[in-house]
C-alpha positions in Angstrom: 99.5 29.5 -27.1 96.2 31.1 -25.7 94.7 32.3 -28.9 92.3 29.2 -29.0 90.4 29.9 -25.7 87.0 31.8 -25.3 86.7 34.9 -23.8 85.8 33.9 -21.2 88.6 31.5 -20.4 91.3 33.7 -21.4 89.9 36.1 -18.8 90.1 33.2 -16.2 93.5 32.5 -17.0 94.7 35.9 -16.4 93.5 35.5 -12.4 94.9 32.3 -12.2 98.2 31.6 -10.0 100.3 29.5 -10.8 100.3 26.0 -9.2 103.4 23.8 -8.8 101.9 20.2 -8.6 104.5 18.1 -10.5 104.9 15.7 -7.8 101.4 14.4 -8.7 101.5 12.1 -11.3 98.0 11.8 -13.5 96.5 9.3 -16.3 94.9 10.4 -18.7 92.2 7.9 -20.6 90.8 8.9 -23.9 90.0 5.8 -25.8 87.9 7.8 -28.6 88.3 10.3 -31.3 90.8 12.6 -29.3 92.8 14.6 -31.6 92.1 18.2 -29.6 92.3 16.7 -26.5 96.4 15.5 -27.8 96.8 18.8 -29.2 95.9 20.4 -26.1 97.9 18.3 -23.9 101.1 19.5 -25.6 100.3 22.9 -23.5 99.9 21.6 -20.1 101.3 23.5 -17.3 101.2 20.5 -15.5 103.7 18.1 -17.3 104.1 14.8 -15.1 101.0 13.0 -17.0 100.5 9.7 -18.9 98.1 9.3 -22.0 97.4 5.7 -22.1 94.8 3.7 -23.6 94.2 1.2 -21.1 93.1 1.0 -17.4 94.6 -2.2 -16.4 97.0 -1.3 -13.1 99.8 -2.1 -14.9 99.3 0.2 -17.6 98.6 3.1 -14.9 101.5 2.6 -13.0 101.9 4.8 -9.9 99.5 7.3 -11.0 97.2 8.6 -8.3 94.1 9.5 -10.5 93.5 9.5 -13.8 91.5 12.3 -16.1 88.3 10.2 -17.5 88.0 11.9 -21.3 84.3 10.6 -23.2 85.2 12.5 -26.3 87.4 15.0 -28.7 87.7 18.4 -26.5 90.2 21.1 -25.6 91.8 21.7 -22.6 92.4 25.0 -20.9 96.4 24.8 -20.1 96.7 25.1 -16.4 93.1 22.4 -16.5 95.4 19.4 -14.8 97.2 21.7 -12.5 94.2 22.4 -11.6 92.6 19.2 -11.1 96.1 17.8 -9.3 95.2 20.2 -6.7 92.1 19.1 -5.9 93.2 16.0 -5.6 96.3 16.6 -3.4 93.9 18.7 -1.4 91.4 15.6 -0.7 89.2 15.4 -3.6 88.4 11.5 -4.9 86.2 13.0 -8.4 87.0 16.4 -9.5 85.0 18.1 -12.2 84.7 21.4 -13.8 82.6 24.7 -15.5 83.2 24.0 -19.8 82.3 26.3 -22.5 80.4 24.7 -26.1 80.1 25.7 -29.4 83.1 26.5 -31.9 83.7 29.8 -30.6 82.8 29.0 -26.6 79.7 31.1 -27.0 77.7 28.9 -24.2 78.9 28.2 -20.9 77.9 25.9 -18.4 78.5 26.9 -14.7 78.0 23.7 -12.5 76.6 24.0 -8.6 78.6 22.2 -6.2 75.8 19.6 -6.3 76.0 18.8 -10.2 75.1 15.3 -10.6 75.0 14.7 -14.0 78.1 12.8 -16.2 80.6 15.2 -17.2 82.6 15.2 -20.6 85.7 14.9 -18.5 86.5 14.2 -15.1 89.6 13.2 -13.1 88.9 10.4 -10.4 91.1 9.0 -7.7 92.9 5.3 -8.3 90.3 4.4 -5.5 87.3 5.6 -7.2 88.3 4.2 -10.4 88.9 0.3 -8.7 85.1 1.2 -6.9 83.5 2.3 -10.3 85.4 -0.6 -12.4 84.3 -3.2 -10.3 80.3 -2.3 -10.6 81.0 -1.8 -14.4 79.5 -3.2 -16.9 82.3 -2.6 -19.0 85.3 -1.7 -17.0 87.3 0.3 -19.9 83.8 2.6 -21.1 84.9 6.2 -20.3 80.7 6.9 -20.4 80.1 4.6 -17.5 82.9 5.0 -15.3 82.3 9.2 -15.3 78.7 7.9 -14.8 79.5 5.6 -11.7 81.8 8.0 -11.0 79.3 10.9 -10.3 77.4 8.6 -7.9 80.0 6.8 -5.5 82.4 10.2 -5.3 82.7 11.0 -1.2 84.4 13.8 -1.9 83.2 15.6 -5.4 85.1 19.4 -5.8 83.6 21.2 -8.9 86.2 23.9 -10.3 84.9 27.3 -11.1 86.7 27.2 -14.1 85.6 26.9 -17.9 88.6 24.0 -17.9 87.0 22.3 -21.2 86.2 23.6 -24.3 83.9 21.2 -26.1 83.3 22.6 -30.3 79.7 21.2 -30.3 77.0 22.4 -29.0 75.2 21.3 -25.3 73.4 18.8 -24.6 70.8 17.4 -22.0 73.2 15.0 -20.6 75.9 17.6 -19.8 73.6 19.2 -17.5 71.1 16.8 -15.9 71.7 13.2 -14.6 70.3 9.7 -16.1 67.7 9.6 -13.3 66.3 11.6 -11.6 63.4 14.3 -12.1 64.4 17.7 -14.2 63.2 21.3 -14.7 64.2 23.7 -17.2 64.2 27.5 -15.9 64.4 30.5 -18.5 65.7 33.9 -17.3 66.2 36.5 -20.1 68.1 38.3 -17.2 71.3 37.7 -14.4 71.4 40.6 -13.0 70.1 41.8 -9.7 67.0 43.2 -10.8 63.6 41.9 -9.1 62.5 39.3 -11.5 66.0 37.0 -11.4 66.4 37.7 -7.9 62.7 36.4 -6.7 63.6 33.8 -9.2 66.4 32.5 -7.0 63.8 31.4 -4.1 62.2 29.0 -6.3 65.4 26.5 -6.9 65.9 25.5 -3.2 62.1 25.0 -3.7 62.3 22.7 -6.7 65.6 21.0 -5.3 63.1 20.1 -2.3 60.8 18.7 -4.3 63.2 16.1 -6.1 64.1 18.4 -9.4 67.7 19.0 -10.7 67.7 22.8 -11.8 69.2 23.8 -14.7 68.9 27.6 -15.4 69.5 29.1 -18.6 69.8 32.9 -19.3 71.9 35.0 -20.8 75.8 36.7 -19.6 76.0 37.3 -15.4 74.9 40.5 -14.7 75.2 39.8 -11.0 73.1 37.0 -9.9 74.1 34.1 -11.6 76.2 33.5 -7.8 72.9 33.3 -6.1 71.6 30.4 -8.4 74.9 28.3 -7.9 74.8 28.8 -4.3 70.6 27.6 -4.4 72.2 24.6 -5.8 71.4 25.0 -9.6 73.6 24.5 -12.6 73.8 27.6 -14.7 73.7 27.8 -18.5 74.9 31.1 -20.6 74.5 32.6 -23.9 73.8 35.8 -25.1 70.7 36.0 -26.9 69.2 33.3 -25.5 66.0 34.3 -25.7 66.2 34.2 -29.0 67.8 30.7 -29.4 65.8 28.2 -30.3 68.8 25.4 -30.2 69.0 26.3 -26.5 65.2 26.2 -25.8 65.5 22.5 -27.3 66.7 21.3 -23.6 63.1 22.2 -22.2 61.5 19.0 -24.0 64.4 16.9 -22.4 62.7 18.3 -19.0 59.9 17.1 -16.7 59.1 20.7 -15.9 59.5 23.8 -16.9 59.6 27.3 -15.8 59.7 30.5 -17.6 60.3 33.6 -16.0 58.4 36.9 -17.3 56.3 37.5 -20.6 59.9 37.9 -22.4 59.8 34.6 -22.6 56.7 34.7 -24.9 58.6 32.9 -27.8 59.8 30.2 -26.1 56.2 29.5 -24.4 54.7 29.7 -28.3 57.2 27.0 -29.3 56.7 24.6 -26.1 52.7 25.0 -26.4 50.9 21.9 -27.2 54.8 20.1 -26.6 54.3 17.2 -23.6 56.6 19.0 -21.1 54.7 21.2 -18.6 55.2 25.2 -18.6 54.9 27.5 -16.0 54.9 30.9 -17.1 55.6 33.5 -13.9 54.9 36.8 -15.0 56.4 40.0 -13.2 55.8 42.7 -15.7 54.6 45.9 -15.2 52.1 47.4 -18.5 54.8 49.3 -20.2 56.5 46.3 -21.4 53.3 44.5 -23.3 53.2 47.0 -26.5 57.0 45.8 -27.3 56.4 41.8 -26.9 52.9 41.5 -27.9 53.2 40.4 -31.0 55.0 37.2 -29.6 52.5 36.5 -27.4 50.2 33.0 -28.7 46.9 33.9 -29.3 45.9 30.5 -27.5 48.2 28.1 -25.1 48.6 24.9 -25.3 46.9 22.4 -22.5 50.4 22.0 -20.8 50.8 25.6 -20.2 49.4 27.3 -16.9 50.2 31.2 -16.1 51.0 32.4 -12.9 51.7 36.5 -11.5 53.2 37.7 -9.0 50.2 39.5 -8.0 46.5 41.2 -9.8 48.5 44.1 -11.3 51.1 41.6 -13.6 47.7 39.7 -14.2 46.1 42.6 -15.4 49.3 43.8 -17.7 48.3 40.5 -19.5 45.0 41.0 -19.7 45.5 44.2 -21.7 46.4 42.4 -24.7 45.0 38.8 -23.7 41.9 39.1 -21.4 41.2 35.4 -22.2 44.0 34.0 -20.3 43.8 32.4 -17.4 46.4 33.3 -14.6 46.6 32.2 -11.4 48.7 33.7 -8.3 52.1 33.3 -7.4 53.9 35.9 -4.8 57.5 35.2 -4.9 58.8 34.7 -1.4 61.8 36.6 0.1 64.2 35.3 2.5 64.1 36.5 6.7 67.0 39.0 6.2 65.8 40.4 10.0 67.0 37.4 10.9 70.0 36.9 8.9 73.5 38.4 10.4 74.7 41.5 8.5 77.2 44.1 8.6 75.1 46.9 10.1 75.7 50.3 8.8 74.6 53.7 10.4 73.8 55.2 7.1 73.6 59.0 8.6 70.4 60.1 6.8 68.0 60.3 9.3 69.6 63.1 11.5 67.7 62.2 14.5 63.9 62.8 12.0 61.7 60.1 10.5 63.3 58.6 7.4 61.0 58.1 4.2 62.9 56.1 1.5 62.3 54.8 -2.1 64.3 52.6 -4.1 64.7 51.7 -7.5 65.9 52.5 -11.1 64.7 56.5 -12.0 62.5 56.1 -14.9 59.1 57.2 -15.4 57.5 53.8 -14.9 58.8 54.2 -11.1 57.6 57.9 -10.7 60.2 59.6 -8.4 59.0 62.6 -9.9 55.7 62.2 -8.1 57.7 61.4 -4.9 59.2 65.0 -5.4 56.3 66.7 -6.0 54.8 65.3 -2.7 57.2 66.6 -0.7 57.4 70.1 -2.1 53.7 70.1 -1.7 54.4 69.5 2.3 54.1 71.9 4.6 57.7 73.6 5.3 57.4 72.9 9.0 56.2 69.2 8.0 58.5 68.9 5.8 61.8 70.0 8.0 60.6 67.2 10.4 61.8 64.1 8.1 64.1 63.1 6.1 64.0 61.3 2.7 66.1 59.3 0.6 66.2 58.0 -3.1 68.4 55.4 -4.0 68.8 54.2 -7.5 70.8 54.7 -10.9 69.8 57.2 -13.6 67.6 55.9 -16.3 65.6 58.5 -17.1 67.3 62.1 -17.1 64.0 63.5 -16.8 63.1 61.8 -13.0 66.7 62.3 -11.9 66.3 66.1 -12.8 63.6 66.1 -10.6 65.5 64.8 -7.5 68.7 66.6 -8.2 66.1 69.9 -8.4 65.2 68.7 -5.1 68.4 68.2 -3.3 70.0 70.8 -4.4 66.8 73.4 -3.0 66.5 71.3 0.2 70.4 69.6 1.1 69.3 69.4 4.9 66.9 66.1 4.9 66.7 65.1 1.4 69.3 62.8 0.0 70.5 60.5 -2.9 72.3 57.6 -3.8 73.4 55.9 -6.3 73.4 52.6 -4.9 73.9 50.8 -1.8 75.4 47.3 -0.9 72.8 44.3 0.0 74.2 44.7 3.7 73.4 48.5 3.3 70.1 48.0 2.1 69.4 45.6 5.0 70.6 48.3 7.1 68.0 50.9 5.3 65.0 48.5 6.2 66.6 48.3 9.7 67.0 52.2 10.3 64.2 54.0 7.9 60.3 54.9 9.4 58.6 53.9 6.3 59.3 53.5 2.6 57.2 55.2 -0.3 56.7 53.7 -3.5 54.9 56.3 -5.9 55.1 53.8 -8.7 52.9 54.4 -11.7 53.4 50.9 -13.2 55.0 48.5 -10.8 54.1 44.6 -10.7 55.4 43.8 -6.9 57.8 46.4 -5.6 60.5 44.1 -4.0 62.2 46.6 -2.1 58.5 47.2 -0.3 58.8 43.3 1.0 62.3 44.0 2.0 61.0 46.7 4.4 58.1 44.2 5.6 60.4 41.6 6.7 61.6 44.6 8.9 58.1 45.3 9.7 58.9 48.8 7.7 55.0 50.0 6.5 55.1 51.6 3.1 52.8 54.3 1.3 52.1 52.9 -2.0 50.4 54.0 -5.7 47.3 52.3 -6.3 49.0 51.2 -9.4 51.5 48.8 -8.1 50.6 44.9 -7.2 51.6 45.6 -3.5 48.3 47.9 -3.5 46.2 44.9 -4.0 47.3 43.2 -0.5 47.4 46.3 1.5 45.1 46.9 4.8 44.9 51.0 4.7 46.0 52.3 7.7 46.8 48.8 9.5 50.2 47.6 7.3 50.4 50.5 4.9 48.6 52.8 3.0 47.5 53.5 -0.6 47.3 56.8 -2.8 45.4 57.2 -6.2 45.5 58.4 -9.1 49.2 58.9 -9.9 48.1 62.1 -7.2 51.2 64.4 -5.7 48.5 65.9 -3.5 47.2 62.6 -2.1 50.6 60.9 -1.7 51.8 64.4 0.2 48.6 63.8 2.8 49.6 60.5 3.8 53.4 61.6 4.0 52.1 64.4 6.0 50.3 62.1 8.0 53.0 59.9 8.4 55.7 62.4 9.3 53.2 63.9 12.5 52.7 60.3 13.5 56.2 58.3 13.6 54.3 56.6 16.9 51.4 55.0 15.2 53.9 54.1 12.4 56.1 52.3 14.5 52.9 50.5 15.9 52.2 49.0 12.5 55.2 46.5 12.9 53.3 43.4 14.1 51.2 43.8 11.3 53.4 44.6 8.5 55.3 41.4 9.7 52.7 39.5 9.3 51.7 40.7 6.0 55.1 39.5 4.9 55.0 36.1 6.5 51.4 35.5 5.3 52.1 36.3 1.5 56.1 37.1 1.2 57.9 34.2 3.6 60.0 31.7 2.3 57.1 29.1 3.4 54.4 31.0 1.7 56.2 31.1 -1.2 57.2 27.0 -1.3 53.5 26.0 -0.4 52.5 28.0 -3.4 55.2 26.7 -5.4 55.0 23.0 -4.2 51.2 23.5 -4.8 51.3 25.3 -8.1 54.0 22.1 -9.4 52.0 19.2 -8.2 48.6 20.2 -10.3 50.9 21.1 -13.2 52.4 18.3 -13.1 49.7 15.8 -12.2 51.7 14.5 -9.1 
């Protein structure tokens, strides 16, 4: 019975409960080809149903809503159990995720707000007399899911891949008739810096007037955050490298790709007529592997932005011609948010010095490590210092295993901590160190800002750049143990004048980090792109 659905749908039927909603008798209208959709049917869970071909009253008989169907499709086999329950639980237009493609290799995840006209959707009897009498043609599946979308009062949209549709997607399944569109392009989900930032600019966009539609490939974590922003969600892996997909940017007004991995997407949209912003995060060590995909020349409609002069001048190492302008993401208050607060036991009563991030070279705990052996012992016995971050490198997690192990009193690691945990670091720690020897715009240094946290910082990150030494932070060079160990040495003497610092590191986060800061720039950024 299952072995037609996705992967992805046979995983959501295997968390699904069972829901006993025969007392709620459904239509279902399908006037076109709809062979699947009658094959599928003969699988429903929910049995007390009618297929009929006509939407006169008498035809529907007592039916309380009736399943709107546009064209051939399958249907998961609990998908009108699931729809009766929304509507026996208050819902007047009730739409679902759907997967596309023969073997359900793209999904599309809608946001509570999804506007645009669904392949399938099951609408009260009320709706249906509201939509039919502003018809044009009262018996046109197309329109009524259409009207239907715009006089709902009370729209639920099912976290469930319900619909299995064998072609591939389309603009219309994923943007409105009217209204203005962007096209975002993540070639990650997960909760690594560039996707997260990435997050701040839909409510951004949304503000401005723009359905957002984000493609990118399988969830890796924060494909939640961009549904809760209020953006539908496409998924496929490899979608970087699928050009079908990239075909939905020239159905956009605007569109936004996120980091140089985008580079082949950005060569086949330059010279198109949609508008391109391209927001680069990357750090140098990425360029020699995507080079090569990089145009040589952009088209007039596409305008570069970084998140700061150090991803600006990663670019310019292989193409100093090109003009890039600034964009710092922006970050959310989480000082003022409400948390779970955790005492995360560390400090023992000392100064806590903390780093986070993935151990890899690029990120340079080893440096971090050689700074504080380089402290003096009664220095060092005065603070406490934590690394938090998963093994990528065996090399720079040899070095901090080396260094817990020799000093198990006040150093400390951490594979990973929860987002309330790391709110709670930010809270709790003295200041953060980010000995980075190729890093574009530390996020987790803007997390402590918010908490008016100062950090200590290699020259070679993008943070660096905005930095007032001594006032909101301070700056090392040249990769130095030696010169990173003075400041910490500094640092841990002083915990006084580092506690004074927090007016001032807050205000380098709301002048350059803040939610505002970031949509002025945004708004700003869109509006000369665009020509508004």
């Amino acid at each position: 019975m299952y072995s037609s659905y996705t992967t992805l749908q046979r995983a959501q039927l295997a968390k699904q409960e069972y829901l006993d909603t025969q007392e709620v008798f459904l239509g279902v209208y399908a006037p076109g080809r709809n062979a699947a959709l009658k094959a599928s049917l003969q699988d429903q869970l929910h049995r007390k149903f009618l297929l009929t071909d006509s939407l006169r009253p008498e035809a529907l008989g007592s039916v309380v809503g009736v399943l709107l169907v546009r064209e051939d499709l399958f249907l998961m086999p609990t998908a009108l159990s699931c729809f009766a329950d929304a509507m026996r639980s208050g819902a007047d237009y009730v739409t679902s995720d759907a997967v596309f493609g023969y073997s359900g290799v793209t999904t599309l995840y809608h946001s509570q707000g999804f506007a645009a006209c669904p392949g399938c959707a099951l609408v009260s009897r009320e709706l249906l007399r509201r939509c039919q009498a502003e018809a044009r043609d009262p018996e046109n599946p197309v329109e009524l899911l259409t009207l239907a979308a715009k006089l709902s009062r009370s729209h639920v949209c099912l976290p469930l891949a319900l619909a299995h549709y064998e072609r591939d997607i389309c603009a219309e399944d994923v943007w409105s008739v009217k209204g203005k569109r962007v096209f975002i392009m993540s070639h990650l989900l997960d909760m690594t810096g560039a996707p997260i930032v990435l997050v701040s600019a839909v409510p951004v966009l949304r503000s401005m007037g723009y359905e957002v539609v984000v493609l990118g490939p399988e969830d890796g974590g924060s494909m939640p955050l961009f549904l809760e922003a209020g953006a539908t969600v496409i998924t496929r892996k490899g979608c970087v490298q699928s050009p079908l997909l990239w075909g939905l940017a020239l159905c956009a007004d605007l569109v936004l790709a996120n980091t140089v991995v985008e580079a082949r997407a950005v060569r086949a949209l330059s010279g198109a007529r949609v508008p391109v912003l391209w927001w680069l995060h990357d750090a140098f060590a990425g360029y020699p592997h995507i080079a090569h995909q990089i145009p040589r020349k952009l088209g007039e409609n596409i305008r570069l932005y970084s998140v700061g002069s150090h991803a600006a001048n990663a670019m310019h190492s292989v193409r100093p011609e090109f003009n890039i302008r600034p964009l710092i993401y922006g970050l959310p208050d989480y000082a003022a948010e409400k948390f779970s607060h955790y005492d995360l036991s560390y400090a023992g009563g000392r100064p806590l010095f903390a780093t986070v991030g993935s151990f890899e070279n690029r990120k340079g705990q080893d440096i971090f490590c050689k700074a504080i052996r380089l402290l003096p012992p009664e220095t060092m016995k005065k603070a406490s210092f934590l690394f938090v971050g998963k093994a990528a490198e065996a090399e720079m997690m040899d070095a901090v295993r080396s260094l817990t192990a020799d000093c198990p009193d006040n150093v400390f690691y951490v594979k990973r901590l929860t987002r309330d945990e790391i709110k709670s670091l930010m809270a709790q720690c003295t200041c953060l160190v980010c000995a980075s020897r190729d890093d574009p715009m530390p996020t987790f240094v803007t997390e402590g800002l918010i908490f008016g946290k100062p950090a200590i910082v290699s020259e070679h990150t993008g943070t660096a750049g905005l930095i007032t030494e001594g006032v909101d932070g301070f700056v090392y060079e040249d990769d130095d143990p030696e010169k990173l160990a003075e400041r910490l040495a500094w640092a841990i003497e002083h915990p006084e004048k580092l506690a004074a610092m927090r007016p001032a590191c807050r205000e380098l986060y709301e002048s350059h980090y803040s939610k505002q800061a970031f949509s002025d720039s945004l708004q700003q950024a869109v509006k000369e792109l665009t020509g508004e």
